[in-house]
N, C-alpha and C positions, 0 to 999 in steps of 0.2 A: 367796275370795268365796263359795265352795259351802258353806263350813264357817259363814260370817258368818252367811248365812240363815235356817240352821237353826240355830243358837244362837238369832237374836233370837224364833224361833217356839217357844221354850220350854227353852231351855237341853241340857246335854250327854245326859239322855235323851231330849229330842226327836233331837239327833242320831244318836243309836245307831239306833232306830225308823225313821228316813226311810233309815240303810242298809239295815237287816233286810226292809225294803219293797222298796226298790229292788235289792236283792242287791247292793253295794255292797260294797268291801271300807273296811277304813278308815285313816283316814290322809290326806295333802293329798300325794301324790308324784304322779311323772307318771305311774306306772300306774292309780291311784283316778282321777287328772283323765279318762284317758283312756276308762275305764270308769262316768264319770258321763256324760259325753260319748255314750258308746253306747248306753248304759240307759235316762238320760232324758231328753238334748236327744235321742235317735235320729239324732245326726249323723251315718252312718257314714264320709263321708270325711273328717272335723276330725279321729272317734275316729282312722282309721287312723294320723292324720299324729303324732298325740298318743303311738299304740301304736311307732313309729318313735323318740320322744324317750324314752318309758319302755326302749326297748334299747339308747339310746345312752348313757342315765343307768345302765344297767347295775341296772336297778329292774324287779324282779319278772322277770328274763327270760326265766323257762322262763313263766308264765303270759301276758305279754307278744307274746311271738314265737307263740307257740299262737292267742291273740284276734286276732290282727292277720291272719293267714292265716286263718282260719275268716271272717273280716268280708272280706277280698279275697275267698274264693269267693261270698261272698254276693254282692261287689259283680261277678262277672261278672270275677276280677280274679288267677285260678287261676293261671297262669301267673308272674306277678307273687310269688303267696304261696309257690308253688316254690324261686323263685330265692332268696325273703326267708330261709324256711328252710333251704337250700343251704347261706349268707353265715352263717349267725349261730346255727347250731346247735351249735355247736361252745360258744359261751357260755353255754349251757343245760349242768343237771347233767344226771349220768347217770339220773337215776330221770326225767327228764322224754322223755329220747331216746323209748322207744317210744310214746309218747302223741303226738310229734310224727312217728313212723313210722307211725300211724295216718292222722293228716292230710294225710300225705302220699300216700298209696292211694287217698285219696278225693281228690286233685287229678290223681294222676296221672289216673283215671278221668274226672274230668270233663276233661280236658284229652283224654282219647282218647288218652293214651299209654301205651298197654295191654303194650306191652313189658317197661318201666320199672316197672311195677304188678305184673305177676308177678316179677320180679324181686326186688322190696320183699317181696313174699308171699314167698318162697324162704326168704330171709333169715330172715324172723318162725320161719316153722316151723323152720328149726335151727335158731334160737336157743332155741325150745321143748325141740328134742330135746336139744341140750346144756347143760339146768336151767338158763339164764342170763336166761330172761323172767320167770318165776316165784320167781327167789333162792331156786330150790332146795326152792319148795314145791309143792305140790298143787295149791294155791289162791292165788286174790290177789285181794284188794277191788278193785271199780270201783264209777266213779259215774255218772250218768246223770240227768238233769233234778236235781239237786240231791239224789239219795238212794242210798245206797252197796248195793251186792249182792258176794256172793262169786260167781267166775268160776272152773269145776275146767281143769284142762289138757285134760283131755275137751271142753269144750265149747269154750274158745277154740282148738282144733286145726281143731276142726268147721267152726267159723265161717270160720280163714282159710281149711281149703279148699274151703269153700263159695265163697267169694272168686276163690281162685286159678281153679277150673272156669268161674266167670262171665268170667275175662279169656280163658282159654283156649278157651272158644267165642267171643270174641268176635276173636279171632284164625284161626276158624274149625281149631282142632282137635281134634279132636273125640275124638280117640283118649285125648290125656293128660284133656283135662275130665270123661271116663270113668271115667278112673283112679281121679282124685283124689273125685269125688263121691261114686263106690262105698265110698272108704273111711270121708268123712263120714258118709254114710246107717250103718256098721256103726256108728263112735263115739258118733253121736247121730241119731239117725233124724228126718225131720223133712219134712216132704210137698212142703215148695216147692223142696227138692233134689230130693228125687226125682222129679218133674214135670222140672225142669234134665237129670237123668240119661235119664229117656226123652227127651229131647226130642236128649238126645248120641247115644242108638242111634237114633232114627230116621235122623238125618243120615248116620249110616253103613250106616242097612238094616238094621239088627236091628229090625224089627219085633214079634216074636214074643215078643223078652227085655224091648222098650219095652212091651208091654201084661199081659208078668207084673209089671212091676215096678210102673206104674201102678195094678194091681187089688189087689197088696197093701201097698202101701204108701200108696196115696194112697186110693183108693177104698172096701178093707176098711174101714180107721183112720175115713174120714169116711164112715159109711154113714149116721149119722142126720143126716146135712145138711151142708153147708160152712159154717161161720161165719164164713168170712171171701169175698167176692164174687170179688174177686180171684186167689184161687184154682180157685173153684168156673170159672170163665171161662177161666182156664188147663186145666185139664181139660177143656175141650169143645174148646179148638182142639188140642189133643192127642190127642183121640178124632177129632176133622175128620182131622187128619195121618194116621191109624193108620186108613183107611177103605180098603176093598181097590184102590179105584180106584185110592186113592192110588201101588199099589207101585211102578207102573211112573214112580214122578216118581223123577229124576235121583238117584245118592247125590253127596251135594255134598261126601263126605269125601275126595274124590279131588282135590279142588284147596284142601285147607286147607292152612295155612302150616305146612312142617315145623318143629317144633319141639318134642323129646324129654320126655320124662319123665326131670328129672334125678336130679340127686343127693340134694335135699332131698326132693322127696314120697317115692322109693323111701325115706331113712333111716324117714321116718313110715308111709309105707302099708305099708311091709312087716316095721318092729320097732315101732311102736307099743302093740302090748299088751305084751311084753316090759318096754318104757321102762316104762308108766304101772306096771306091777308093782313095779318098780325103783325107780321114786321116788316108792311108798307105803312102802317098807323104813326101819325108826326108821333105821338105819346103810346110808348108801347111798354108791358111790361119783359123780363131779360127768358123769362118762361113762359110756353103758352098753358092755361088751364086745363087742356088736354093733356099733355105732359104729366102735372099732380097727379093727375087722375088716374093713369096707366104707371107711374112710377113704381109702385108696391109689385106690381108682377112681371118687372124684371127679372129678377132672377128666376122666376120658374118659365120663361122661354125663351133666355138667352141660350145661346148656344152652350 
């Protein structure tokens, strides 16, 4: 019927046009119904139920099972898009897996299972460190609002453990979200980690190392203004914290939840330049020799 419409309003390049509008893909299967559904009746719970027939028709279902959890967390429904991807990820290919390990960090998060969320981060970064996210390149395209960018192993390392420190303070330890941010800030420097980083020493009373690292790296970098408010705001409650009254307030790192700095951040924070050396070489092998060599004590500091 969707298809009927748009023919009678001017035939097969009226209908190319009303998808290219609607970002539409094409076709009449149950993944398109379900996707005109969402687009432009804005039905989200019809599309859901429509994204359900599109993965039992075994139609589209790496794209399928991804829309359908993305539209459950919109609907308040995170839990639910969890369990969806649990069930039926296993029906998706392998080039779809980390795209649906991504949405799955962002539910675990909104769901406040922050355990579960660094755990999924653990994973990411060795699979980094053993070439298996990247197919063994440098680089790899993504996309974003509809427009593709290259992504180096530098910066998506950054990113997750800019991630992983945000679950690890919210877990309140403060000690590994130190770790991990310290080694962000070396890979890609970037001021709202390191605002994160001071705000990890204060919690444990380093003041002194919270207000070098703020004045060089947040404060030098923006000396002719903050363009973004949100940060500029972040530095005053950060300067409020770091205020001599301050010192004598409690360090609250004495009752954060133990829990180690494992196996994965140490492979990364501590052979990372090595690695990124290694898998810029034309002839590289798929493991670096540090890797063997720290392999065996795995498990006695994994989480």
């Amino acid at each position: 019927m969707m298809m009927t419409m748009v023919q009678r309003r001017g035939g097969v390049d009226s209908s190319a046009a009303y998808n290219v509008v609607h970002k539409l893909p094409h076709g009449d299967s149950p993944y398109v119904r379900a996707k005109h559904v969402q687009l432009v009746e804005k039905d989200a719970e019809a599309a859901i139920k429509l994204f359900w027939r599109a993965i039992k028709a075994r139609d589209r279902v790496d794209s399928a099972l991804k829309d359908m959890a993305l539209l459950m967390k919109q609907q308040n429904r995170a839990e639910e898009a969890i369990e969806a991807i649990h069930s039926f990820r296993d029906l998706c290919s392998r080039q779809a897996q980390e795209s649906l390990d991504n949405v799955l960090i962002d539910l675990f998060k909104k769901c406040g299972r922050i355990e579960e969320q660094v755990e999924l981060l653990k994973q990411k970064l060795w699979m980094i460190y053993q070439g298996e996210a990247f197919n063994g390149k440098p680089t790899k395209t993504a996309r974003s609002h509809g427009k593709k960018f290259q992504v180096t192993v530098e910066k998506e390392t950054s990113r997750i453990l800019g991630n992983l420190g945000w679950a690890y303070m919210q877990l309140r330890d403060y000690t590994a979200a130190e770790t991990v941010y310290r080694k962000a800030q070396v890979i890609e420097p970037d001021a709202n980690k390191a605002c994160n980083l001071c705000t990890c020493l204060i919690k444990q009373g380093k003041y002194d190392e919270a207000r070098s690292i703020l004045s060089l790296h947040v404060l030098t970098e923006n000396k002719d203004g903050f363009g973004d408010p949100r940060l500029k705001a972040r530095v005053q409650e950060i300067l409020s914290e770091l205020d001599p009254q301050e010192k004598e307030a409690p360090v609250l790192a004495s009752v954060s939840v133990e829990c180690d700095v494992g196996m994965d951040e140490i492979a990364v924070v501590e052979g990372f330049d090595d690695f990124v050396k290694e898998w810029r070489r034309p002839y590289r092998t798929r493991r670096l020799p540090i890797f063997e060599e720290i392999l065996p004590l795995r498990d006695q500091l994994a989480c």
